[in-house]
C-alpha positions in Angstrom: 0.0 0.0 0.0 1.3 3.1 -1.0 0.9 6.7 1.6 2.0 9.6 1.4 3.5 12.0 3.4 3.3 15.5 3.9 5.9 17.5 4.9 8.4 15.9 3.8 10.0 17.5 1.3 13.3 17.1 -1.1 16.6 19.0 0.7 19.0 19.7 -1.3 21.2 17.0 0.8 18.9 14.6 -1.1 19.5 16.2 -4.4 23.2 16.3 -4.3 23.8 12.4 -2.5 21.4 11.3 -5.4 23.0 12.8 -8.2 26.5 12.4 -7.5 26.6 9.6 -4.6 29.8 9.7 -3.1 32.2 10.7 -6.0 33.7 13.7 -6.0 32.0 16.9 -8.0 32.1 20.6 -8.8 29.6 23.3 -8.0 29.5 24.0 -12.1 28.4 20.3 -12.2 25.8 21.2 -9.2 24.8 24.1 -11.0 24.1 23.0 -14.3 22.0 20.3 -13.2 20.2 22.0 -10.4 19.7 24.7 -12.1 20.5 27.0 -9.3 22.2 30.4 -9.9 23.3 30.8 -6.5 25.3 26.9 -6.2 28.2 28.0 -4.5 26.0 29.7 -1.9 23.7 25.9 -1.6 27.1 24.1 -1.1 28.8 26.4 1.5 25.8 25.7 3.7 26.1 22.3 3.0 29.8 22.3 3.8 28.6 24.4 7.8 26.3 21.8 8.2 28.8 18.7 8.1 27.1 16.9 4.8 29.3 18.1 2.2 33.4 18.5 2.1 35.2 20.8 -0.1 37.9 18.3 -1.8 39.2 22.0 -3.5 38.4 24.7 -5.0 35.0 24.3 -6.2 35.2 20.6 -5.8 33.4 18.6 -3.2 32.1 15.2 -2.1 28.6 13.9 -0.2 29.8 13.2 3.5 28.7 9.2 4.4 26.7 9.3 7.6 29.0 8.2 9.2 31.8 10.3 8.2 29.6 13.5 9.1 31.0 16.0 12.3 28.7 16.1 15.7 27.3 19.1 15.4 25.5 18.7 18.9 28.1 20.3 20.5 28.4 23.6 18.5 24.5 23.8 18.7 24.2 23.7 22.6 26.8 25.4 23.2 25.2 28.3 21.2 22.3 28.2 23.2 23.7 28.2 26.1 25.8 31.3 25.1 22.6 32.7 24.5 20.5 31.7 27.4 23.9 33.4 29.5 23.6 36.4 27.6 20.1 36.5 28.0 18.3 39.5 30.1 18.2 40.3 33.4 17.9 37.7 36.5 18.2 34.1 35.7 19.2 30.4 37.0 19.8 27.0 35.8 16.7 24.9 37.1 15.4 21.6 36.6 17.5 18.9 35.2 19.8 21.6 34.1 20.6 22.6 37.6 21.5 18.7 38.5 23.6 18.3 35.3 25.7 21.9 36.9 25.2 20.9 40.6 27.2 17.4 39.7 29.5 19.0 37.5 28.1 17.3 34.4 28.4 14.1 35.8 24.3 13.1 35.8 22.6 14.6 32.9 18.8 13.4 32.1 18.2 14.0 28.0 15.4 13.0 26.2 17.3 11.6 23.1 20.5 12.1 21.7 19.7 14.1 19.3 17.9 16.8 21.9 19.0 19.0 24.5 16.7 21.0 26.9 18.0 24.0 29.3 15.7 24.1 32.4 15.9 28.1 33.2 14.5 29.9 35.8 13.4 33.7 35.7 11.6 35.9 37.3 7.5 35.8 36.5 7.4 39.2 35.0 10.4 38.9 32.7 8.4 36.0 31.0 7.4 37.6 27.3 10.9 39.7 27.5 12.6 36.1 28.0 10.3 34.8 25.4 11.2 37.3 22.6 14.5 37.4 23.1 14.6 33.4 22.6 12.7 34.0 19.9 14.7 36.6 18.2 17.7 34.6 18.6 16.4 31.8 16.7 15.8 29.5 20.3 13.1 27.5 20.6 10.9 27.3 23.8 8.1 25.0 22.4 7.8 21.0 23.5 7.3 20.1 20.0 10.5 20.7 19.6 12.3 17.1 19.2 15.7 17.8 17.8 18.4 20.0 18.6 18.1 22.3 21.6 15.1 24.1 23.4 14.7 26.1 26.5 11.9 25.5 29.0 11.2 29.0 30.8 10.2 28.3 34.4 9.0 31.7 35.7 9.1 31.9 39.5 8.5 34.7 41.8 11.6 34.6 44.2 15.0 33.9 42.5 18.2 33.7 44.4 20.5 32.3 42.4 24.2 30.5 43.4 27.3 30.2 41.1 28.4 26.8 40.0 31.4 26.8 37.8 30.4 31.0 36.5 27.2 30.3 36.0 23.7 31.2 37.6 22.1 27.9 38.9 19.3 27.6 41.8 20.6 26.7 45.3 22.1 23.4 46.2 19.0 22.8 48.9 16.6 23.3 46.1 18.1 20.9 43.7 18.7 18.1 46.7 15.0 18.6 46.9 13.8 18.1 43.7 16.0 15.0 43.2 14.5 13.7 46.6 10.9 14.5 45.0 11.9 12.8 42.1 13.6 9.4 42.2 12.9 7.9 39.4 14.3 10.7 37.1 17.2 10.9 39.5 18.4 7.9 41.3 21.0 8.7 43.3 22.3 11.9 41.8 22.2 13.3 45.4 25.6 11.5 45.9 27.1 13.0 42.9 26.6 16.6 43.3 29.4 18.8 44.2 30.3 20.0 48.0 29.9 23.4 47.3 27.0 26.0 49.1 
């Protein structure tokens, strides 16, 4: 039986792996039979994101899957950058705060391929947070289900501590939450750091 799916449409990854597979080709090539005027622009972005390599000038080859950079790294990391440089009062909460609190020795992800920063911030900075994000191309939605994401937890009294530079809630509240929450936590009590 044959379906068919929406939203799911032809990248120009898809384009370039099945026209020229893994041998090695120029951007005229691309050009001429993608008719694109703007080819060298297409394969330079292909190159940032890790699925193309530039053999030389003008000459490049499909990346196998395997041979592709992480590019998970470089992607939180810019959110986090971000979130740091983000407005006013804030804190690492949630499983965000355990992962700092432990010095990134218990970290609770949904997949692999996702990363969510638990933030706290005060309840009338919400839509200012929320537009910033937004403005810097973070998301703060659930349906998010790759990459990176930032769950906003607005709170009205915010004292944060520093763990390693950073703003993160209190040691006492983090102990609390892990105690609240077991099964999400284990015994991450015993790994988090003898600091205030």
């Amino acid at each position: 039986m044959f379906r068919c799916y929406r939203n799911m449409a032809l990248t120009y990854n898809d384009v370039v792996t099945s026209l020229f597979g893994s041998e090695p080709f120029t951007s005229r090539d691309f050009a001429r039979k993608v008719e694109n005027p703007r080819a060298a622009k297409v394969l330079s972005e292909l190159k940032h994101r890790g699925l193309v390599e530039r053999l030389g000038r003008g000459t490049y080859r499909c990346l196998n899957p395997e041979d592709r950079p992480d590019l998970r790294r470089g992607e939180w990391n810019r959110v986090r950058s971000i979130v740091l440089s983000g407005p006013g009062p804030k804190a690492w909460a949630g499983e965000t705060a355990v992962e700092h609190w432990t010095g990134g020795r218990y970290r609770l992800a949904p997949s692999l391929y996702s990363r969510v920063f638990t933030l706290a911030i005060p309840s009338n900075r919400e839509k200012v947070w929320k537009e910033y994000l937004a403005n810097h191309g973070v998301s703060t939605t659930r349906r998010k289900r790759v990459g990176a994401r930032v769950e906003l937890v607005p709170t009205e009294e915010l004292k944060p501590t520093w763990v390693e530079g950073e703003p993160v809630v209190p040691r006492r509240d983090v102990e609390r939450m892990i105690r609240e929450h077991p099964t999400l936590y284990g015994d991450a009590e015993r790994l988090l750091l003898d600091r205030p």
